[in-house]
Residue, then its C-alpha position, 0 to 999 in steps of 0.5 A: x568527552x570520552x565518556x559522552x561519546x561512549x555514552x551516545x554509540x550504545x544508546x539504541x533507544x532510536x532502533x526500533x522506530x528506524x527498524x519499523x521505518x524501513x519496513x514501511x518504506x520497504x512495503x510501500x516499493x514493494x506495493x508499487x512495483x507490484x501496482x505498475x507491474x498489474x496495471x493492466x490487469x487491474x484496469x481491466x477488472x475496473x473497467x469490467x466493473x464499470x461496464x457491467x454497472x453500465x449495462x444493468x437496468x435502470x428500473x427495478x424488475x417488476x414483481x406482481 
């Protein structure tokens, strides 16, 4: 039993994929902290995009 035990704490075969799943979910808080803190800004560039996309022309310019 002793020698299971042993055998189980200095097996690391499983740290590196729960390494990689907290940088992952470290990266994703970070995305959305950053999306709720620019939300503003980047709703603005959207409906800046969509306006100009409104006020384009609806015929192609006429080339002779």
């Amino acid at each position: 039993m002793k020698a299971l035990i042993t055998r189980l704490l200095s097996d690391e075969s499983g740290q590196g994929l729960t390494e990689y799943a907290l940088i992952i979910a470290l990266v994703a808080v970070a995305l959305v902290a950053i999306l709720v803190l620019f939300r503003n800004a980047i709703g603005a560039v959207f409906d800046s995009g969509a306006q100009t996309l409104n006020n384009a022309p609806n015929s192609p310019p006429y080339v002779p």
